[in-house]
ROSE-4610 file (N, C-alpha, C; in Angstrom, 1 decimal, always signed):
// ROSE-4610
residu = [X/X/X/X/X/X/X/X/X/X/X/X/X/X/X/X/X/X/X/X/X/X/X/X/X/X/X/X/X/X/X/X/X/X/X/X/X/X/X/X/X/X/X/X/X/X/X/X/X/X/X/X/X/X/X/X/X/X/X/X/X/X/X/X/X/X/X/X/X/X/X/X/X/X/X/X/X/X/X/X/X/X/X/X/X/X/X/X/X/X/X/X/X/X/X/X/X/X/X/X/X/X/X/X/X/X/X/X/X/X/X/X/X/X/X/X/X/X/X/X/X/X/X/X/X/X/X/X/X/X/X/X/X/X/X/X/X/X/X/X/X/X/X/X/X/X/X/X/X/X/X/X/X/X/X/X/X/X/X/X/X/X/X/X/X/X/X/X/X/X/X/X/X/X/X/X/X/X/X/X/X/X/X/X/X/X/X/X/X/X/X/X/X/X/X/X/X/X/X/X/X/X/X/X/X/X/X/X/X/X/X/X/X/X/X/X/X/X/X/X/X/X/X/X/X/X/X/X/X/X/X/X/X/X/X/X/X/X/X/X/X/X/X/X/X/X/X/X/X/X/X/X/X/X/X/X/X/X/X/X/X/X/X/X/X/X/X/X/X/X/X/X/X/X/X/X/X/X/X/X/X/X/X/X/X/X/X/X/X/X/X/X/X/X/X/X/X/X/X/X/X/X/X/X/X/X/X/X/X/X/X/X/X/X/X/X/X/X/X/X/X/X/X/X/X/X/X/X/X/X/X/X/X/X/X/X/X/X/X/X/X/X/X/X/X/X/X/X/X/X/X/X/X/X/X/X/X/X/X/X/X/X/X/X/X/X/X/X/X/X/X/X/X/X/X/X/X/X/X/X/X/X/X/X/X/X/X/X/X/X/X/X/X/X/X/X/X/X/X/X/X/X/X/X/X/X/X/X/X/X/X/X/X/X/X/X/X/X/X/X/X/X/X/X/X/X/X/X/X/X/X/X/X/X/X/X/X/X/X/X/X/X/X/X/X/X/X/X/X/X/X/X/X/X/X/X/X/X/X/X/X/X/X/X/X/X/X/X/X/X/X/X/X/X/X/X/X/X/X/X/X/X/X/X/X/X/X/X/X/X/X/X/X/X/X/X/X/X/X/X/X/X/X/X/X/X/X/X/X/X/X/X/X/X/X/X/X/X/X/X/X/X/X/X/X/X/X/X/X/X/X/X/X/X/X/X/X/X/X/X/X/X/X/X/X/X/X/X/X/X/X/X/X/X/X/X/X/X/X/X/X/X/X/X/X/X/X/X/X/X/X/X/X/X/X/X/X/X/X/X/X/X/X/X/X/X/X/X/X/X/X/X/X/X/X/X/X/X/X/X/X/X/X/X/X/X/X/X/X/X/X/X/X/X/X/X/X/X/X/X/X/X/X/X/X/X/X/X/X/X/X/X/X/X/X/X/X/X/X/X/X/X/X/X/X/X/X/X/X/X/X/X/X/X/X/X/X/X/X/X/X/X/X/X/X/X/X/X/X/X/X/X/X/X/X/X/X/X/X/X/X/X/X/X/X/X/X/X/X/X/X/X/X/X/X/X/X/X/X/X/X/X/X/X/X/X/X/X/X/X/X]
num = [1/1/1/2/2/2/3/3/3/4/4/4/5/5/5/6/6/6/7/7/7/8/8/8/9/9/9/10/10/10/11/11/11/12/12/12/13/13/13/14/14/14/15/15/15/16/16/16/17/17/17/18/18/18/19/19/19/20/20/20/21/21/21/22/22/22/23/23/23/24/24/24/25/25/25/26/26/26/27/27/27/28/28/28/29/29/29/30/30/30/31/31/31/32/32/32/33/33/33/34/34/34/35/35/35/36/36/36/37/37/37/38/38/38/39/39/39/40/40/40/41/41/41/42/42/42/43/43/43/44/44/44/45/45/45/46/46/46/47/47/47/48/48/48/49/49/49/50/50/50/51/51/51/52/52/52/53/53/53/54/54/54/55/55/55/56/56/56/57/57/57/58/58/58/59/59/59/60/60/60/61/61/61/62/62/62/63/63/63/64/64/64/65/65/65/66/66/66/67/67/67/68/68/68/69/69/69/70/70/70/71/71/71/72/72/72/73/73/73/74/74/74/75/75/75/76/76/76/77/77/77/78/78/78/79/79/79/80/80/80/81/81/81/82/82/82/83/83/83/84/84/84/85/85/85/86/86/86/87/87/87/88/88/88/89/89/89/90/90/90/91/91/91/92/92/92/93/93/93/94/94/94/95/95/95/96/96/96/97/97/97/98/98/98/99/99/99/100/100/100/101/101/101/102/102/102/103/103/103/104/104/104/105/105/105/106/106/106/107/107/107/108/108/108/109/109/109/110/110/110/111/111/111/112/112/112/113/113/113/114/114/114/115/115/115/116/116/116/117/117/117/118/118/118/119/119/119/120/120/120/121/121/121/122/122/122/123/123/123/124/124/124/125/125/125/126/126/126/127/127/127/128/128/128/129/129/129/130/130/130/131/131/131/132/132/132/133/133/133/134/134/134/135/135/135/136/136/136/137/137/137/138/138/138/139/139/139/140/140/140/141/141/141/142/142/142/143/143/143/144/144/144/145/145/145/146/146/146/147/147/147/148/148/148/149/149/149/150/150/150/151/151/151/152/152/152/153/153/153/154/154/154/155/155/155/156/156/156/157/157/157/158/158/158/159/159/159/160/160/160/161/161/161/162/162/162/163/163/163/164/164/164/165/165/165/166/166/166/167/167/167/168/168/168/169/169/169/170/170/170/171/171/171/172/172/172/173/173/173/174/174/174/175/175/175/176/176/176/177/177/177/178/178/178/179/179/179/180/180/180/181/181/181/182/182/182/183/183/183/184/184/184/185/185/185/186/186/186/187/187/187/188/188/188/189/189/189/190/190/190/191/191/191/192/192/192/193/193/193/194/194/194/195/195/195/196/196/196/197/197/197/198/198/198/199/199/199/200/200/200/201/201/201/202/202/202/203/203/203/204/204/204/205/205/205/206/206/206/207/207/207/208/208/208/209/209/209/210/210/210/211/211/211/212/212/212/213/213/213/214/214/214/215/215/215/216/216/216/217/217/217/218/218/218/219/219/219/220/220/220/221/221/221/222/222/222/223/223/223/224/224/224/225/225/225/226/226/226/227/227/227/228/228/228/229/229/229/230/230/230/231/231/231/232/232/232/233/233/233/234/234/234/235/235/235/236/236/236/237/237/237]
x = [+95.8/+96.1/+96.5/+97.7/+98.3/+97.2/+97.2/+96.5/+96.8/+97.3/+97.5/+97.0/+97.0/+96.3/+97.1/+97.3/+98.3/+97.5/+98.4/+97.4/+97.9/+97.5/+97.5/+98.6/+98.7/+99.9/+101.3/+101.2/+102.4/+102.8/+101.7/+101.5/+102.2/+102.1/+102.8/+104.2/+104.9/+105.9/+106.6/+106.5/+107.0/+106.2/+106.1/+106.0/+105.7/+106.7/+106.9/+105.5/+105.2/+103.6/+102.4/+102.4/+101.6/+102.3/+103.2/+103.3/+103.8/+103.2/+103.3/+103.3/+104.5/+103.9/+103.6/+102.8/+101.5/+100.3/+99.0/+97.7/+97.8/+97.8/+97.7/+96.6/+96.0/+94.6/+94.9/+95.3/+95.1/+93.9/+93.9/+92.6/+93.1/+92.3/+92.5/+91.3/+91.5/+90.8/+90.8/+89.3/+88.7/+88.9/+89.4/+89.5/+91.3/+92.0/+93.4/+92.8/+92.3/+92.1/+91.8/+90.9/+90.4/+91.4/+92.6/+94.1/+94.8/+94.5/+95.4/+95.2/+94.0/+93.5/+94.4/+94.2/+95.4/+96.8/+97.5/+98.9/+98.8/+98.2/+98.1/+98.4/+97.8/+97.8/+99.0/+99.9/+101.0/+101.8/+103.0/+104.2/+105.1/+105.2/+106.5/+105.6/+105.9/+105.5/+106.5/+107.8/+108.8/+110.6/+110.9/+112.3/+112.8/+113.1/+113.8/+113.3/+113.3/+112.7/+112.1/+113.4/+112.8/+111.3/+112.4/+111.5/+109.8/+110.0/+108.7/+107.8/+108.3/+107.3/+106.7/+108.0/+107.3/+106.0/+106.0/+105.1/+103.9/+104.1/+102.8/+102.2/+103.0/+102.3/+101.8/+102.3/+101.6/+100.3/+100.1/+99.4/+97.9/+98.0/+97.2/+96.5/+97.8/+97.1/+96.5/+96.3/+95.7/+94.2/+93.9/+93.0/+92.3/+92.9/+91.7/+91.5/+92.5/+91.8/+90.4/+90.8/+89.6/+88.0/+88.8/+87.6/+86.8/+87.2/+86.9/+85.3/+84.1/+82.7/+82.5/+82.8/+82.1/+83.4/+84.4/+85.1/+84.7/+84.1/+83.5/+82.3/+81.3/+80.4/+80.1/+81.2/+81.5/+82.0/+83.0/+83.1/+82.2/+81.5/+80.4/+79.2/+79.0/+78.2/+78.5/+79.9/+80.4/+79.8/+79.8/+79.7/+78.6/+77.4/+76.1/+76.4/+77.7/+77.7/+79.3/+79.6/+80.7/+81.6/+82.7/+83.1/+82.7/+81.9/+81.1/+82.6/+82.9/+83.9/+83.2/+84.1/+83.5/+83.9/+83.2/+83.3/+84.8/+85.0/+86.7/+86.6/+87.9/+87.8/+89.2/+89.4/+90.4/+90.8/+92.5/+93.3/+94.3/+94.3/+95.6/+95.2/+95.8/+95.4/+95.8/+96.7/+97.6/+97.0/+96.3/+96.1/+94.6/+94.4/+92.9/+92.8/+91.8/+91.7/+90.6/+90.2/+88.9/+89.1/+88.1/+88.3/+87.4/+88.1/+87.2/+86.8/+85.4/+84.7/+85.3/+86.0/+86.8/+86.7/+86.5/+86.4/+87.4/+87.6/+88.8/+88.0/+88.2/+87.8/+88.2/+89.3/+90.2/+90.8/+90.8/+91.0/+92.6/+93.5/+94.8/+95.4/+94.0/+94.8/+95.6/+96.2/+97.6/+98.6/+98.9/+100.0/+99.8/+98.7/+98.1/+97.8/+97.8/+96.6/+95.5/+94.7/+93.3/+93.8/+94.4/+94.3/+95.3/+96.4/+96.9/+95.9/+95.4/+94.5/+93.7/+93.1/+92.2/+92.8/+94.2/+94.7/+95.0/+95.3/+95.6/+94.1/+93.1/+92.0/+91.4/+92.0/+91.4/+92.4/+93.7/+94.4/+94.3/+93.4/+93.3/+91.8/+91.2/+89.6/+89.6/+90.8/+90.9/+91.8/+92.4/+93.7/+95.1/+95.5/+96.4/+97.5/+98.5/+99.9/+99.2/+100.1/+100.1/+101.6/+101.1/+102.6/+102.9/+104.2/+104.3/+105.8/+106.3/+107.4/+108.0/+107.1/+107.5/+108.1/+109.4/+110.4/+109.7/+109.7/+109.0/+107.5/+106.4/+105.2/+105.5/+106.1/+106.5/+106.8/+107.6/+108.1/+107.0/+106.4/+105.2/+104.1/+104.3/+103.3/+103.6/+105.1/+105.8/+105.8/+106.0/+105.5/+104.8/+103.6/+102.2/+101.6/+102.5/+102.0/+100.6/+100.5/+98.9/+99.1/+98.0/+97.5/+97.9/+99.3/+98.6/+100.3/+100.3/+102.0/+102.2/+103.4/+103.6/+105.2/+105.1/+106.1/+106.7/+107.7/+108.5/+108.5/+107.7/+108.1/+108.8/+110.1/+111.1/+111.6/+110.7/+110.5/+109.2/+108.8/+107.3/+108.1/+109.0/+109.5/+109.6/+110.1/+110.6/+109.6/+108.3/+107.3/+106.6/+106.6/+105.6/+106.8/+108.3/+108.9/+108.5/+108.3/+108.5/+106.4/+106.0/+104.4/+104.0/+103.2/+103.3/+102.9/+102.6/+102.5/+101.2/+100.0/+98.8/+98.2/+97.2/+97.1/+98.0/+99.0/+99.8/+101.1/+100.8/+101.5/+103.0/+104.0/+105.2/+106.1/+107.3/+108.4/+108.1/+108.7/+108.6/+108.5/+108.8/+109.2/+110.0/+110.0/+111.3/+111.1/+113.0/+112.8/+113.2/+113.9/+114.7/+113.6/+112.5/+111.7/+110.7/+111.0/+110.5/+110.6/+110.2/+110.2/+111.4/+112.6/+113.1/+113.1/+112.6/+112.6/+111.6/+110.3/+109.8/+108.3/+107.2/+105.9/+104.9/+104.0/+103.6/+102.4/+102.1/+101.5/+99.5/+99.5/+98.0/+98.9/+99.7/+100.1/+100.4/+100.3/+100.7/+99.6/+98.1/+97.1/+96.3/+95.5/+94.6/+94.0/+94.6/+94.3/+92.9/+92.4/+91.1/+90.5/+90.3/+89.5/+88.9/+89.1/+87.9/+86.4/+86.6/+84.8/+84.6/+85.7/+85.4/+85.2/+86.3/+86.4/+85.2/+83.8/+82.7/+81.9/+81.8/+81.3/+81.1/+82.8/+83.6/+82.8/+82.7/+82.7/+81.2/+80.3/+78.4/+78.8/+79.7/+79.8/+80.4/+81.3/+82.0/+81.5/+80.9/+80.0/+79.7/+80.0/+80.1/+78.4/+77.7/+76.5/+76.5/+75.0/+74.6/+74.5/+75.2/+75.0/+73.4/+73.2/+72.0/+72.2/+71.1/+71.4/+71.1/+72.0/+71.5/+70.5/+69.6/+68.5/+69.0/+69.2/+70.1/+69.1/+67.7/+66.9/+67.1/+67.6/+67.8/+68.1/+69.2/+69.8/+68.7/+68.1/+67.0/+65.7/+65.2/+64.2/+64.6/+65.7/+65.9/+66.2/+66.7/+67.1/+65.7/+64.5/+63.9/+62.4/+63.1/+62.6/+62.7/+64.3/+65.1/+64.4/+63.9/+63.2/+62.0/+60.9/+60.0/+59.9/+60.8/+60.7/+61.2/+62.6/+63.1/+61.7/+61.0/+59.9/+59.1/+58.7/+57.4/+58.4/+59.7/+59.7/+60.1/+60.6/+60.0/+58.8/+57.7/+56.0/+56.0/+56.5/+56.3/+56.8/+58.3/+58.6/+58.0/+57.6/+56.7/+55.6/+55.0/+53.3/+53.8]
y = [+102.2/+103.6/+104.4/+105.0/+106.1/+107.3/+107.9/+108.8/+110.3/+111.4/+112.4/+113.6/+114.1/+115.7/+116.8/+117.7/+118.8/+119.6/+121.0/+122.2/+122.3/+122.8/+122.6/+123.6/+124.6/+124.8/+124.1/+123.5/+122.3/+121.8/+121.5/+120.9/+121.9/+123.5/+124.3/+124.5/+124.3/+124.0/+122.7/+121.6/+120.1/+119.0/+119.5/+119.3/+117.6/+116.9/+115.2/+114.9/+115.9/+115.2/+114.9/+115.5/+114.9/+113.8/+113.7/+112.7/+111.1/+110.5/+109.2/+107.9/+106.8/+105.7/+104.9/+105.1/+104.3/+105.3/+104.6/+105.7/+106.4/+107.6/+108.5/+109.1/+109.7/+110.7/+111.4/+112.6/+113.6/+114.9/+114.6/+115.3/+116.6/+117.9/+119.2/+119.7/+120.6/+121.2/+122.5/+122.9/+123.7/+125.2/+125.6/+127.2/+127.1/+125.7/+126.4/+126.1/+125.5/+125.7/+127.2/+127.9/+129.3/+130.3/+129.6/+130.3/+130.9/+130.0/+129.4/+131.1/+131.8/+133.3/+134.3/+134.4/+135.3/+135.1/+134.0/+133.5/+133.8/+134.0/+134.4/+136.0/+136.4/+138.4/+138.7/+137.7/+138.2/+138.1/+138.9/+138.8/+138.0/+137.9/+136.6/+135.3/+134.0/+133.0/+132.0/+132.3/+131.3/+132.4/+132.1/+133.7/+133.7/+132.8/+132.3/+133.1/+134.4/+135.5/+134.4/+133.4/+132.5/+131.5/+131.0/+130.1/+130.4/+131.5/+132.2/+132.4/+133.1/+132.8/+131.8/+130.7/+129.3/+128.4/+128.8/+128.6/+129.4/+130.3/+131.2/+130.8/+130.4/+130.1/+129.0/+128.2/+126.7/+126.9/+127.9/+128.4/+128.5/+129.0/+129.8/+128.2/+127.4/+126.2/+125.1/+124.9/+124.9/+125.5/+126.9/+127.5/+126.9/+126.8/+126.1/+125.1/+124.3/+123.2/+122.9/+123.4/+123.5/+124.4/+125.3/+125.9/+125.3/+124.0/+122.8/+122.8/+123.2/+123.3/+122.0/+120.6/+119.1/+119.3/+120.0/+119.5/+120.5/+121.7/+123.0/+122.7/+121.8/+121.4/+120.9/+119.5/+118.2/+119.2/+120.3/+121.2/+122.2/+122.7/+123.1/+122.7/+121.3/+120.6/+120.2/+120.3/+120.3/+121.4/+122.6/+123.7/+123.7/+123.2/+122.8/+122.4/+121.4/+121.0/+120.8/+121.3/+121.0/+119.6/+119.4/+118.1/+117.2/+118.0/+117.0/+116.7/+115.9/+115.6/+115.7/+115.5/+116.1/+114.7/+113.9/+112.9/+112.8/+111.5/+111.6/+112.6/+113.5/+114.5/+113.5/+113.1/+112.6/+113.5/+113.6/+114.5/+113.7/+112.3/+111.7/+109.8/+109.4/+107.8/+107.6/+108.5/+108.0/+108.7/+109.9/+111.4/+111.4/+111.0/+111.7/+112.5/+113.6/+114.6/+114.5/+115.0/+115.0/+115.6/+117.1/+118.4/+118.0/+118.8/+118.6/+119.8/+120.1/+121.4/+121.2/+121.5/+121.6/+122.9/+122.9/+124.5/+124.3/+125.1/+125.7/+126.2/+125.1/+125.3/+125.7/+126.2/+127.1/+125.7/+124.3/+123.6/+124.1/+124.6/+124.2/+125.7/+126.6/+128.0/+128.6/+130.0/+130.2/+129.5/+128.6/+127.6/+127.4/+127.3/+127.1/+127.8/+128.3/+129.3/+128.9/+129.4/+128.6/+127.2/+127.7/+126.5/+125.1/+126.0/+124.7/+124.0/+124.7/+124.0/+123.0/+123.5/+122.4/+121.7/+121.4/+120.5/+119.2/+119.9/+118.8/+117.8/+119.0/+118.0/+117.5/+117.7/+117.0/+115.5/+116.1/+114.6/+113.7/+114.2/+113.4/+112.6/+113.2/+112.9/+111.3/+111.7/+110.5/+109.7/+110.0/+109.2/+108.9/+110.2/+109.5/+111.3/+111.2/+112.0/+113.2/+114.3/+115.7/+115.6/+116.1/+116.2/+118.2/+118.2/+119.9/+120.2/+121.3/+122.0/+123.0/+122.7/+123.7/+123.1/+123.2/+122.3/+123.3/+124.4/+125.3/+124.4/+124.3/+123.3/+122.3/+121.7/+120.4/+120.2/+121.0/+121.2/+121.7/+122.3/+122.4/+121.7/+121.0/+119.5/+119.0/+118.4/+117.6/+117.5/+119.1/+120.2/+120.0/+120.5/+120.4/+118.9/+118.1/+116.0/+116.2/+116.9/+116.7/+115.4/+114.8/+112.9/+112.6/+113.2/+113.0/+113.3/+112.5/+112.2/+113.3/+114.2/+114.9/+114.4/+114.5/+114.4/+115.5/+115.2/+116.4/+116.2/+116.8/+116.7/+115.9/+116.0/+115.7/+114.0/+113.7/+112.1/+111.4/+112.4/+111.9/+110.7/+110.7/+109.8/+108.6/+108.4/+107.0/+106.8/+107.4/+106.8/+106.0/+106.2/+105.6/+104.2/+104.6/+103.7/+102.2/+103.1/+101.7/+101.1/+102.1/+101.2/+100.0/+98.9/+98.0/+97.9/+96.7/+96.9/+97.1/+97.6/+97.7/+97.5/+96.8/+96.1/+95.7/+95.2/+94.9/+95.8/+97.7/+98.1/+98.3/+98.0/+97.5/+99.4/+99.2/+100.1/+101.2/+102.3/+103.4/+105.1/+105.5/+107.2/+107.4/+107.5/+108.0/+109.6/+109.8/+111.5/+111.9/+110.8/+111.5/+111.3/+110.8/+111.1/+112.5/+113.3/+114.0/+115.4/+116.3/+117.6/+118.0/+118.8/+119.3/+121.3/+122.0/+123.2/+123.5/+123.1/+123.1/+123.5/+124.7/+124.2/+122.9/+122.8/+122.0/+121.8/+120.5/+120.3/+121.4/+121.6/+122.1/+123.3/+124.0/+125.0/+125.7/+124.5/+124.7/+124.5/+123.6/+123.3/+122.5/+123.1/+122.5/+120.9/+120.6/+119.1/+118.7/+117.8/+117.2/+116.6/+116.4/+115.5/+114.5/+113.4/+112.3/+112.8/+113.6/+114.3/+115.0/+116.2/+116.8/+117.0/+115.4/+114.9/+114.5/+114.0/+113.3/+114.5/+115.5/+116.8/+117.1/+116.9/+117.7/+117.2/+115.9/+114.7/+114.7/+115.5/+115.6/+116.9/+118.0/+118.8/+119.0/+118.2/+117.8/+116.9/+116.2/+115.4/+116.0/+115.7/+116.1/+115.9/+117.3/+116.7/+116.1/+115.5/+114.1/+114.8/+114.6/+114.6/+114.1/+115.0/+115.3/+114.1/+113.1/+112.3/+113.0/+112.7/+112.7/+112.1/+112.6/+112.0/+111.1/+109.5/+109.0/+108.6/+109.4/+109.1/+110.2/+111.6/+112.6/+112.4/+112.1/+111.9/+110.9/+110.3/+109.1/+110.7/+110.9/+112.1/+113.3/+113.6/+114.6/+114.0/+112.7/+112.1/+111.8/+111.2/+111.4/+112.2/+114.2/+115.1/+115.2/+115.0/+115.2/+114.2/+113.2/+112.4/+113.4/+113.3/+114.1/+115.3/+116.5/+117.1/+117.1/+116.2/+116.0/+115.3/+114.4/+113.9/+114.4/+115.9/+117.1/+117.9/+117.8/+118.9/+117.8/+116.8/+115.8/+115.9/+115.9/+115.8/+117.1/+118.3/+119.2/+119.3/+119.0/+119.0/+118.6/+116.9/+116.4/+117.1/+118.0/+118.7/+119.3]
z = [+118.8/+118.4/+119.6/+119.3/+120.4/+120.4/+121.8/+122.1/+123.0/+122.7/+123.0/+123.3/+124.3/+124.2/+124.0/+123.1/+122.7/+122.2/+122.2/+121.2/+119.6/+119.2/+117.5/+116.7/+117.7/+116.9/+117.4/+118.1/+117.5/+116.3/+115.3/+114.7/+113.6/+113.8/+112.8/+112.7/+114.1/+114.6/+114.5/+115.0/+114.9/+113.8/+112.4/+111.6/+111.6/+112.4/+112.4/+112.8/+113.8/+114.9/+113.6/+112.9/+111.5/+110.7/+110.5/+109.7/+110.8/+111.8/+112.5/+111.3/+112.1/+111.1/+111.6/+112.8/+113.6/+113.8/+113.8/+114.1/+115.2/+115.2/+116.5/+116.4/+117.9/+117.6/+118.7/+118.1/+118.9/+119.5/+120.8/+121.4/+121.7/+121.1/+120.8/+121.5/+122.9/+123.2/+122.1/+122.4/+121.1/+120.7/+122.6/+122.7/+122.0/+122.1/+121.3/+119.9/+119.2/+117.8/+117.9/+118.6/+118.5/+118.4/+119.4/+119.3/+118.1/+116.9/+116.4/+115.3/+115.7/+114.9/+115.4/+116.9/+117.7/+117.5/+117.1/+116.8/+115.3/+114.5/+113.7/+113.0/+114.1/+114.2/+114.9/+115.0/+116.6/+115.6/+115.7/+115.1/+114.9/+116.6/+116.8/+117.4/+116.5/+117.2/+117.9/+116.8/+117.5/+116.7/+117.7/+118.0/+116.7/+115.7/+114.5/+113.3/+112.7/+111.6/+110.7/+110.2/+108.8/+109.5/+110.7/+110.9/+111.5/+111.9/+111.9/+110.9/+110.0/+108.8/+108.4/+108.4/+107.8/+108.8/+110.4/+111.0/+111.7/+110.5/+110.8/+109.0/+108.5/+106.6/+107.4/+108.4/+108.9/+109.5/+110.2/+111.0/+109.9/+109.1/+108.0/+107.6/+106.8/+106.4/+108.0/+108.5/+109.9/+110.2/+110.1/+110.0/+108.5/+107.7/+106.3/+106.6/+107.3/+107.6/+108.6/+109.4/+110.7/+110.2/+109.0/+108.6/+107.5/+106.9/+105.9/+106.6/+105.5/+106.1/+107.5/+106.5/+107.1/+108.5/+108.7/+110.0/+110.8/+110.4/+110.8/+111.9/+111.0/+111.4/+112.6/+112.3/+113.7/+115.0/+114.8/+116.0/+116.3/+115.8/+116.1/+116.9/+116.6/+117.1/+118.9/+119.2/+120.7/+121.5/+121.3/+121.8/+122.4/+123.1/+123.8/+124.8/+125.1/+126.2/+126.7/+127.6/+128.0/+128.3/+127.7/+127.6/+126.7/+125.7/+124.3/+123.7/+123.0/+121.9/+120.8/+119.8/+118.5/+117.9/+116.9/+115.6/+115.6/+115.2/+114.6/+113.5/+113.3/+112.2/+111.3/+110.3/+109.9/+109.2/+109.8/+108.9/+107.5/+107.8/+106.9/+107.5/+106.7/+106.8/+108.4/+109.1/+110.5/+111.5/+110.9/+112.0/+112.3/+113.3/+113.7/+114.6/+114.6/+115.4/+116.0/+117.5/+118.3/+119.0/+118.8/+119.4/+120.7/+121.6/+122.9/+123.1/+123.9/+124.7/+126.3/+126.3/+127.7/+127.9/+129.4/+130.5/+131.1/+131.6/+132.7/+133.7/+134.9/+136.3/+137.0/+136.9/+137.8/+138.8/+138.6/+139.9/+140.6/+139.1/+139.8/+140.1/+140.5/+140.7/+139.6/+140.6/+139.4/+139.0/+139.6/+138.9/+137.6/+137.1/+135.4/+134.9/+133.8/+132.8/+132.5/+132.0/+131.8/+130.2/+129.6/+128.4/+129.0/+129.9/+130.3/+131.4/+132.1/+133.0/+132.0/+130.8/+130.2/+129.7/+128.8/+129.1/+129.6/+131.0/+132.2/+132.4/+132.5/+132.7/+132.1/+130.5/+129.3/+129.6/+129.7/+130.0/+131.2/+132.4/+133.5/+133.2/+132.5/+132.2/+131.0/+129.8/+128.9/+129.4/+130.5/+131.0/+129.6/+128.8/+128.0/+128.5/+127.7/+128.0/+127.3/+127.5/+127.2/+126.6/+125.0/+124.5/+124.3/+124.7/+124.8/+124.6/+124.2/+123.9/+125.3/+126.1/+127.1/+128.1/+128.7/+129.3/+131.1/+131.3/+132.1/+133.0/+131.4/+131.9/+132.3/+131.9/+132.4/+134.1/+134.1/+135.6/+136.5/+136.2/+136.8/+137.3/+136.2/+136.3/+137.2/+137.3/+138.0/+139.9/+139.5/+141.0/+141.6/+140.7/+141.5/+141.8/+141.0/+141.5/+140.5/+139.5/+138.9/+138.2/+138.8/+138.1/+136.8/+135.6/+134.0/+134.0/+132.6/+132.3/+131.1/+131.0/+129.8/+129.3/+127.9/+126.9/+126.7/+126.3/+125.7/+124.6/+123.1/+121.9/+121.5/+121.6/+121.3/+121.3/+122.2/+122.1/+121.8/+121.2/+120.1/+119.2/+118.5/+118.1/+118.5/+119.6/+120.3/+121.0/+121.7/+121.4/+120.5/+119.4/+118.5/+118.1/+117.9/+117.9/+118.6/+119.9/+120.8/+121.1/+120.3/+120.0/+119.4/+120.0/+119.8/+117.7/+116.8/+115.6/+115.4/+114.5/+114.7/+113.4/+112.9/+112.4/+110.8/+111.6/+110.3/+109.7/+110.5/+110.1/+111.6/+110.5/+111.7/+111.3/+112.2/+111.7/+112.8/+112.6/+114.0/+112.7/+113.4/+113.0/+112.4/+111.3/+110.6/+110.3/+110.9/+110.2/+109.3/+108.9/+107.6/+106.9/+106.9/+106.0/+105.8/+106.7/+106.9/+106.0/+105.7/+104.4/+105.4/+105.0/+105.5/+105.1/+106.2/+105.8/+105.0/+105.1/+103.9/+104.6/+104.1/+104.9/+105.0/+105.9/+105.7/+104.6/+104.1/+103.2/+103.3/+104.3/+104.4/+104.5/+104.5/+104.3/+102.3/+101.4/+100.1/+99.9/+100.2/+99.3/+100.6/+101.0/+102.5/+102.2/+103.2/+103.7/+103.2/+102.4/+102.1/+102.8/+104.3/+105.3/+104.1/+104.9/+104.2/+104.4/+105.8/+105.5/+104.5/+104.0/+103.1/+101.8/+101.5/+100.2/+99.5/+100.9/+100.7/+99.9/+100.7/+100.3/+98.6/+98.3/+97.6/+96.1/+96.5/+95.2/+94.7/+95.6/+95.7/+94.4/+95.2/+94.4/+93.1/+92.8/+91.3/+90.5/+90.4/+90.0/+88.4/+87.6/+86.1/+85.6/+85.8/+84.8/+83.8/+83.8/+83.1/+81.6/+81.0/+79.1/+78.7/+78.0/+77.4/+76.1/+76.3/+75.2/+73.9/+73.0/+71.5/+70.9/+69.6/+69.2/+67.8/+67.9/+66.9/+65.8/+66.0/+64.6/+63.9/+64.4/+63.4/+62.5/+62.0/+60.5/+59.6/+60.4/+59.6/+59.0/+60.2/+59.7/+58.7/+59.0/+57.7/+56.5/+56.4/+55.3/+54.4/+55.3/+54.9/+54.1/+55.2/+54.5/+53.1/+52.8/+52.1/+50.5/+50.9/+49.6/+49.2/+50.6/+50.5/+49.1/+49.6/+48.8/+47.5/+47.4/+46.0/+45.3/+45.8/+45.3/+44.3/+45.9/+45.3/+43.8/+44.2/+43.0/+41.4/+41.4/+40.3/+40.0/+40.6/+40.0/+39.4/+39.8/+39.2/+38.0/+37.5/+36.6/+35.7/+35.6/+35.1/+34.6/+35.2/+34.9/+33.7]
């Protein structure tokens, strides 16, 4: 399984990073999930009017997801100790997510902000890439010599392409398979985590039918002599 550290609204923006056709798990420090409220309230996320909208409606489905009680939980449970990781959260048969409690140490000064700083030392700490949209960060990285390799989006693709086959499943990235223009799926109807679906299934659960009593008809049939009975004797008198 490929392994990545990126922030999550990527995921509202580059649409593909969700749909891989090899397993990927991406590690999500927890203060950008926290982000994802503030990019929410902001106007502009990305310069494009339409395309804006459609990645702030992403943004929204994103937040239902993270706010899904059972995935709520497993990140919650991080917040005690710094650098806890949280349970695999599964998003999709290919997507796993594992929020990290990462701090910002200040190690790399101002050259970094505090989320990129956690980042970096979320990706120096698991030893895997930083995937990012920012051609700026990047250069920076490069600058400063910091220990950890970053991607450019843009060849998220030819990565997974060129990933070895894993159990069984072969082929790379396809884009044309991809929605074109379209929100993302947790954006039209929120993602069902396998955690949540567990939940879901305790709570749908169709009460148990009250059985029927299949001697009834026998008992009243036989009220039914009873009294034709009593009112024959009477006649009779």
């Amino acid at each position: 399984m490929q392994r990545y550290v990126l922030e999550p609204v990527l995921f509202a923006i580059f649409v593909e990073l969700l749909y891989p056709s090899e397993p990927v798990e991406y590690l999500i420090p927890y203060s950008t999930v926290m982000e994802l409220y503030e990019l929410l309230e902001s106007d502009q996320i990305v310069t494009d009017p339409l395309q804006n909208e459609l990645v702030k409606q992403n943004v929204r489905g994103l937040i239902e997801f993270f706010e899904q009680p059972l995935v709520k939980k497993k990140m919650e449970k991080i917040l005690r100790v710094p650098w806890t990781k949280s349970s695999p959260i599964l998003f999709s048969e290919h997507v796993t997510f594992t929020v990290v409690f990462s701090i910002d140490n200040a190690e790399y000064g101002e050259t970094f902000d505090p989320v990129e700083t956690e980042l970096l030392l979320l990706a120096r700490r698991e030893g895997v890439p930083i995937i990012s949209d920012q051609l700026e960060f990047e250069q920076r990285v490069v600058s400063s010599k910091a220990p950890v390799t970053v991607v450019d989006v843009a060849d998220f693709g030819f990565l997974i392409e060129d990933a070895p086959e894993l159990d069984g499943l072969g082929g790379g990235f396809d884009s044309e398979a991809l929605p074109d223009a379209e929100p993302l799926r947790i954006a039209e109807e929120p993602v069902q985590s396998y955690e949540a679906e567990e939940g879901a299934a305790a709570q749908s659960a169709p009460p148990e039918k009250k059985k029927e009593n299949s001697l009834l008809p026998y008992i009243l049939g036989g009220l039914l002599v009873i009294l034709a009975g009593s009112l024959l004797s009477l006649l009779w008198r």
